[in-house]
C-alpha positions in Angstrom: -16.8 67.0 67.1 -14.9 66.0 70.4 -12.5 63.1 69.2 -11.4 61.9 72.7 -15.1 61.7 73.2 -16.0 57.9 73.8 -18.8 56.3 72.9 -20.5 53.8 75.0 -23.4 51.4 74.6 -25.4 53.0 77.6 -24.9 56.3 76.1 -26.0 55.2 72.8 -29.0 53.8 74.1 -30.0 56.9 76.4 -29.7 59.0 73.5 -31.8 57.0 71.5 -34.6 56.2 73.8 -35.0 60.1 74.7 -34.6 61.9 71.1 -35.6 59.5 69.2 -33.5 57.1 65.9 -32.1 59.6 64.5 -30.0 61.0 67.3 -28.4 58.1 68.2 -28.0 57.1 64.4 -24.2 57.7 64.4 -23.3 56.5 67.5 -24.4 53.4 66.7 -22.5 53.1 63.3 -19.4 54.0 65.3 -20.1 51.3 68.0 -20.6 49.0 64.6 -17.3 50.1 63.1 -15.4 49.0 66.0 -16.7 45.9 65.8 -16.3 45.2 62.6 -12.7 46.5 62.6 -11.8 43.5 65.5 -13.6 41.0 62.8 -14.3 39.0 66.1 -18.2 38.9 66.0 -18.3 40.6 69.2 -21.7 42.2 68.3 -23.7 40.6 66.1 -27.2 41.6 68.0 -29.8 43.0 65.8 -30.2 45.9 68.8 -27.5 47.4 67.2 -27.6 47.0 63.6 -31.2 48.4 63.6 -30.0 51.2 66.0 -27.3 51.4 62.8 -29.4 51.5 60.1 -30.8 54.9 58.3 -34.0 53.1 57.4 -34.7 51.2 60.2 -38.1 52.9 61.3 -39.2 52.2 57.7 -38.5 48.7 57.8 -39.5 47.9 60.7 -43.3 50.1 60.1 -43.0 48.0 57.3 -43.4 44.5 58.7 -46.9 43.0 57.8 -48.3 46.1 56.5 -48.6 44.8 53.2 -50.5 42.1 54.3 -54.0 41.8 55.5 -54.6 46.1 55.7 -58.1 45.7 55.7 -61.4 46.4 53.9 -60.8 50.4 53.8 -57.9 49.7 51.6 -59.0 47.3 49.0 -56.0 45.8 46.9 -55.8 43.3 43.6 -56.7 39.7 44.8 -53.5 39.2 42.5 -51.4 40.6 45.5 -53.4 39.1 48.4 -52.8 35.8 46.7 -48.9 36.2 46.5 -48.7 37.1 50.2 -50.5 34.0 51.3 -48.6 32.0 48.8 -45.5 33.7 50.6 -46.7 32.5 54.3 -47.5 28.8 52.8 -43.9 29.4 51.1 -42.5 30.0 55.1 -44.4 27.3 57.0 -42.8 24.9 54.2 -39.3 26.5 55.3 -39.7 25.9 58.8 -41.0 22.7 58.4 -38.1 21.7 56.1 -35.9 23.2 59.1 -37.6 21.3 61.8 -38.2 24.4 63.1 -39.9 22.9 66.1 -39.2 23.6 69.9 -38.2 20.1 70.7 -35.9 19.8 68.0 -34.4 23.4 69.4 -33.9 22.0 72.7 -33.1 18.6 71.4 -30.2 19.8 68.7 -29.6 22.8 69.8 -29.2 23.5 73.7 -29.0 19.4 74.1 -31.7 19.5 76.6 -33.9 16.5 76.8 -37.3 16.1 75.2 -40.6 14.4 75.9 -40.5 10.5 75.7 -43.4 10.7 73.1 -41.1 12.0 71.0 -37.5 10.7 72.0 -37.0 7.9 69.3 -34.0 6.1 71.2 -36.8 5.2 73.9 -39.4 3.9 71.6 -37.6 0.8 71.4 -37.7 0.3 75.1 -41.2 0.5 75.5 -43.5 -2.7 75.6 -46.9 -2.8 75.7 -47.8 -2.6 79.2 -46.5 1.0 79.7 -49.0 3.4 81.5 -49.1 6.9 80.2 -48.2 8.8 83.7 -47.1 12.4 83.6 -43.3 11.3 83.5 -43.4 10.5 79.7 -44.7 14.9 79.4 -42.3 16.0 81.8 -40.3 18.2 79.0 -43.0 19.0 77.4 -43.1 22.0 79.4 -42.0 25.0 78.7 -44.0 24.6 74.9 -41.8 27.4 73.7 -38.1 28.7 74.1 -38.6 31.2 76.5 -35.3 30.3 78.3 -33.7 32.2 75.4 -32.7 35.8 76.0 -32.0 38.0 72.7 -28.9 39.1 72.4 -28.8 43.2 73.8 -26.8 45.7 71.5 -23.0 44.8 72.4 -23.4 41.8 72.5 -22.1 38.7 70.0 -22.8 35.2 68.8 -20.7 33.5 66.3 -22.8 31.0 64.5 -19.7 29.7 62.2 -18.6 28.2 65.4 -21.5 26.4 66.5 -22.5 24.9 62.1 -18.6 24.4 61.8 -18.1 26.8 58.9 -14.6 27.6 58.3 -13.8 31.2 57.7 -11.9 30.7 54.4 -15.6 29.6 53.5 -15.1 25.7 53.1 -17.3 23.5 55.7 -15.3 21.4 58.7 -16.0 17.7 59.5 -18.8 19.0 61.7 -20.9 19.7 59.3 -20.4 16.5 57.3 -20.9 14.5 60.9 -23.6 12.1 59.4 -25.0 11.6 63.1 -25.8 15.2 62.3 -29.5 15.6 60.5 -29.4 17.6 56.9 -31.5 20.3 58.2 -29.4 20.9 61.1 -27.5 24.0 59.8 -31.0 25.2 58.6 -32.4 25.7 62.3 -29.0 26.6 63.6 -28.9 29.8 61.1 -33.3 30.7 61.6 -32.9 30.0 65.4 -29.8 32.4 65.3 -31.7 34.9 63.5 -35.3 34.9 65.0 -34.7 33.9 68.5 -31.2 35.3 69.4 -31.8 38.4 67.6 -28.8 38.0 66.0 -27.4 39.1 62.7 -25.5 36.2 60.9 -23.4 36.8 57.3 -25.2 36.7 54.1 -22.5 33.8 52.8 -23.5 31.8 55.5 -27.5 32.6 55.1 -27.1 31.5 51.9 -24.6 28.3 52.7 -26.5 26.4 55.6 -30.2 27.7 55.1 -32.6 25.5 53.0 -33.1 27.1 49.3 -30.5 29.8 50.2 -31.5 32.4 47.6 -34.9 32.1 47.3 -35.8 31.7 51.0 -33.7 35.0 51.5 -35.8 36.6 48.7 -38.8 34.9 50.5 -38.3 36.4 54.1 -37.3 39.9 52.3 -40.6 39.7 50.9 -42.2 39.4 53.8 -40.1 41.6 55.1 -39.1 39.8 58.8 -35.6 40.7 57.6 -33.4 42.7 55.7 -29.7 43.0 54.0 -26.8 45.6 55.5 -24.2 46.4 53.6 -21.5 48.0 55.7 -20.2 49.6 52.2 -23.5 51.9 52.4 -24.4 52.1 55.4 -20.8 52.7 57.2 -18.9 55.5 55.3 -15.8 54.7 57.1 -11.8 55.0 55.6 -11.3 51.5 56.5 -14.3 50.1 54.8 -14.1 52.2 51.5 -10.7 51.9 51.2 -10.5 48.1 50.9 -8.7 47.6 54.6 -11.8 45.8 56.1 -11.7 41.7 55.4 -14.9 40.6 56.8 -18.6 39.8 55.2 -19.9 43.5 53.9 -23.4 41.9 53.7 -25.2 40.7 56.8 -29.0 39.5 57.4 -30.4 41.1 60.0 -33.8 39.8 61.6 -36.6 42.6 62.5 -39.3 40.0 63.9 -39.4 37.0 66.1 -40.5 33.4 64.9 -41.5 32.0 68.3 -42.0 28.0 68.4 -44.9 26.7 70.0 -45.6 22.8 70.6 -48.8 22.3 72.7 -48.6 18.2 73.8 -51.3 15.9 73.3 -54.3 17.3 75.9 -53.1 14.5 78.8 -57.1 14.0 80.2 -57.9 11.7 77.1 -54.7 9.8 76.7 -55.8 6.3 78.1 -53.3 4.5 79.5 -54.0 1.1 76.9 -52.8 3.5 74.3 -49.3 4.7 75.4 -47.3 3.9 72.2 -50.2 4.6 69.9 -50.5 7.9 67.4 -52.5 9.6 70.2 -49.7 9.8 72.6 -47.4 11.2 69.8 -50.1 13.5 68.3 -49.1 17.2 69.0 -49.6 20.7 66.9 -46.5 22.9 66.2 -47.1 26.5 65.5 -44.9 29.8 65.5 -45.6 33.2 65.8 -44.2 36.1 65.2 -43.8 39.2 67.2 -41.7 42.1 67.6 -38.4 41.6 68.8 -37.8 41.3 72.5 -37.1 45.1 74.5 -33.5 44.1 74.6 -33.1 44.2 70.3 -35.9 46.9 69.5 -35.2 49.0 72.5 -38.6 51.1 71.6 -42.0 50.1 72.3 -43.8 52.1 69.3 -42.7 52.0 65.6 -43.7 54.7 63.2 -46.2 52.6 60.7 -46.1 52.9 56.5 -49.4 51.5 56.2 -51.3 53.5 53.8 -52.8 56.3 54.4 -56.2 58.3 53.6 -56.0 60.2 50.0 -56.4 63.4 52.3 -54.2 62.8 54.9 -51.6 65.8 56.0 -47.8 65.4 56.3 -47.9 65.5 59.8 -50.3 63.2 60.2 -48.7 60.4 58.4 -45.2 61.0 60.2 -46.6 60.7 63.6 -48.7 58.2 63.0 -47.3 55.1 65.1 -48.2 52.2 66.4 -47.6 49.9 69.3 -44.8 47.2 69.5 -46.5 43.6 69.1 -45.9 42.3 72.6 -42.7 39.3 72.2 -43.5 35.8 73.6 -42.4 35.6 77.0 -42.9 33.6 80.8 -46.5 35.3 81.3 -47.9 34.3 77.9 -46.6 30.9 77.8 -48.1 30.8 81.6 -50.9 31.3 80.5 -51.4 28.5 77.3 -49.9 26.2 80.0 -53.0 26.7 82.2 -55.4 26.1 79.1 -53.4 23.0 77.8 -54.2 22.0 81.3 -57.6 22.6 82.2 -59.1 22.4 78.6 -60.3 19.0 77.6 -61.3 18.9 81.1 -63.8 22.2 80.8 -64.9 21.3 77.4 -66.2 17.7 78.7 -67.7 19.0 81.6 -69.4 21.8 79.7 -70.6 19.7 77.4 -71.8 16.4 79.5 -75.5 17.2 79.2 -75.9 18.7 75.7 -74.8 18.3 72.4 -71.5 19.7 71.5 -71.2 23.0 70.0 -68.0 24.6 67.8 -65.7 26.4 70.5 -66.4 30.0 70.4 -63.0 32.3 71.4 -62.9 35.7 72.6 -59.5 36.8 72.9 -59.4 40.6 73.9 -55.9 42.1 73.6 -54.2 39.7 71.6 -51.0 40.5 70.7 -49.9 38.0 68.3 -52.8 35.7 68.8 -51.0 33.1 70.6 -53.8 32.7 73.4 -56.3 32.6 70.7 -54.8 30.5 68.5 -53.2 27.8 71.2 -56.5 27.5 71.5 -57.8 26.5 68.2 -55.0 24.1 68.3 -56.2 22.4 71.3 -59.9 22.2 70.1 -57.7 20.7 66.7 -55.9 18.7 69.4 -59.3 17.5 71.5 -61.3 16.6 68.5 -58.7 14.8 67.2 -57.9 12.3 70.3 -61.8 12.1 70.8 -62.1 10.5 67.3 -59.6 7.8 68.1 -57.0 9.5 66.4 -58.3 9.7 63.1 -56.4 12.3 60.4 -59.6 13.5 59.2 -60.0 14.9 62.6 -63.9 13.7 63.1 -66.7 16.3 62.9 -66.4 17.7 66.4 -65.8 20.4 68.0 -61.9 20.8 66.2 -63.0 21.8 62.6 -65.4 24.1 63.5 -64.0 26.1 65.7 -63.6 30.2 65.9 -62.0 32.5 67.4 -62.4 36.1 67.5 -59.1 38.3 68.2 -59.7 41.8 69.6 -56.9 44.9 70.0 -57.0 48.3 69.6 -53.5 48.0 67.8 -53.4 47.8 64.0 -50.1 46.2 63.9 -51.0 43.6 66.3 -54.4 42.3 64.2 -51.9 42.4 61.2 -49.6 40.1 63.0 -52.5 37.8 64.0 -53.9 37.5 60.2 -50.5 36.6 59.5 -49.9 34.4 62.4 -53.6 32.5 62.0 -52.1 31.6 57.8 -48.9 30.7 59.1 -50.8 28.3 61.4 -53.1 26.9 58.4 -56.0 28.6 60.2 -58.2 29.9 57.7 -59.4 33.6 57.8 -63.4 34.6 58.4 -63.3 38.1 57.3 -59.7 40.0 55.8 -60.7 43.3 57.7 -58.7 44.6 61.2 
């Protein structure tokens, strides 16, 4: 009730890591308000509009529970149906965005890309060029993990970087026709699921391909959701018409994390340089829970469903663990397989027939171990057939991986991960 009291960020966050959402509830809608009373996107992060939000816990239990609960919780193969028609409905999206790490680090942070895929240097090659590692030198990192999501406080203005003007008309630089179509696209889904940041409905629905219905597609799926500062803020300045900015933001509760794994560089012979095996790579993404700096928790309350019998206090502290965000380690780690995979299998394999790859991946997160993998036995049986797109009968088809964790959400986030992929599913139960 103190007036002169000020909040600050660090408080906000203290009191919301020890007691819990709730408590720090209104300190983050009045760190919001003051934001949105400069109208100067100086924090857009998605820390603090979830911090912000009264059903944030809810929403963010909610992500993937609908999908894939498993065989003690039988549902309508109507609904199962939808949601994988949803997933299909997202890897289209992304694809139509080019939602790809090279073209992130191409378009986006104008860092260069692999040679293989650089289309002003295909030109300059002739016949005689020798694959060396030179032509995979950016190939590495295979993922963004150079980006750090934005912490609660701070901003990013995304108008600035598509050229949208605020009076809602579009500059010359989005008309640039050196600039591709899709550009604006990744620029908004890049903002959203790798900054963390939120970005304004009206320009969601301006720049990103399909506008309303891939809204109502990623709400469905629920990897974000819709604030309105008229409901959620119940400040004078707001209800009484004073406030001038967007009253309806999207604001991400998951990461899409893009993963390019290279053509495997032990069976790319050096007569083939500028031929389709050179060029040959698999894109996936995967989502995870948002980086420590945005969720700034490391268990979320769940909404799966519960036993007919189950008592009120069970199902409000039932929670489970944060699915583990993409980061140096894990990409480390599918660095050292890319590199040392074709490699094993042929050595593994020299004396006896070759077998489908078997997986184990024991604490698996998101899957990304597990499913790198599977791309790379795509990746190997692919290159061993001479690059045909029926991808042989080798080891690449037949492939399986098993995904282990004692973490509901996480196996959730896998299922979800492996369809998002175009891997099919053995068995729908955790």
């Amino acid at each position: 009730g103190n007036s002169e009291y000020e909040v600050t960020y660090s408080t906000a966050s203290q009191i919301r890591i020890q007691h819990g959402h709730s408590a720090g509830l209104l300190h983050y809608k009045q760190l919001l308000s003051e934001s949105l009373k400069r109208n100067d996107y100086s924090d857009t992060s998605a820390a603090t509009w979830i911090a912000a939000t009264d059903d944030a816990l809810k929403l963010l239990g909610g992500v993937g529970s609908p999908f894939m609960e498993g065989a003690d919780f039988p549902r309508k193969r109507q609904q199962i149906s939808a949601e994988v028609d949803d997933i299909q409905q997202l890897n289209e999206l992304l694809a139509g965005s080019n939602y790809r790490h090279s073209t992130i680090r191409k378009y986006i942070f104008n860092l260069p890309i692999s040679s293989s895929l650089d289309e002003s240097t295909d030109s300059e090659r002739n016949e005689n060029d020798v694959f060396s590692l030179e032509h995979c030198r950016y190939d590495y990192p295979m993922g963004p993990v150079y980006i750090r999501p934005l912490a609660a406080g701070q901003g990013f203005d995304l108008r600035k970087m598509i050229g949208d003007i605020d009076n809602g008309g579009i500059n010359s630089a989005c008309d640039n026709a050196s600039n591709p179509t899709w550009l604006p696209s990744l620029q908004s889904l890049a903002t959203l699921f790798l900054l963390a940041s939120s970005i304004p409905k009206c320009v969601f629905l301006r720049h990103v391909i399909g506008g309303q219905d891939s809204l109502n597609l990623l709400l469905r799926l629920g990897v974000v959701y819709v604030f309105d500062i008229t409901k959620e803020l119940n400040e004078d300045f707001i209800r009484n018409g004073g406030f001038e900015g967007d009253t309806e933001w999207i604001v991400p509760l998951v990461h899409l994390f893009p993963l390019e794994v290279p053509p495997l560089p032990q069976l790319i012979d050096n007569n083939n340089t500028n031929g389709t095996k050179m060029k040959k790579r698999q894109n996936l993404v995967f989502m995870t829970d948002l980086h420590p700096n945005a969720l700034q928790m490391t268990s979320i309350p769940t909404t799966t469903v519960m036993p007919l019998n189950a008592t009120k206090s069970t199902i409000e502290s039932e929670t489970e663990g944060a699915v583990m965000y993409i980061g140096p380690d894990s990409m480390a780690l599918v660095h050292h397989l890319h590199a040392s995979f074709a490699e094993y299998v042929q050595s593994a394999s020299h004396n006896t027939p070759r077998e489908p790859m078997k997986i184990l991946d024991v604490c698996t997160g998101s899957g990304v171990q597990a499913l790198s993998l599977m791309a790379m036995c795509d990746l190997l049986n692919w290159q061993s057939d001479g690059g045909s797109e029926s991808r042989g009968t080798s080891i690449g088809p037949n492939a399986m991986a098993v995904a282990l964790d004692v973490n509901d959400r996480a196996l959730r986030f896998t299922n979800f991960n492996a369809l998002l992929n175009g891997f099919s599913l053995l068995s729908d139960s955790n």
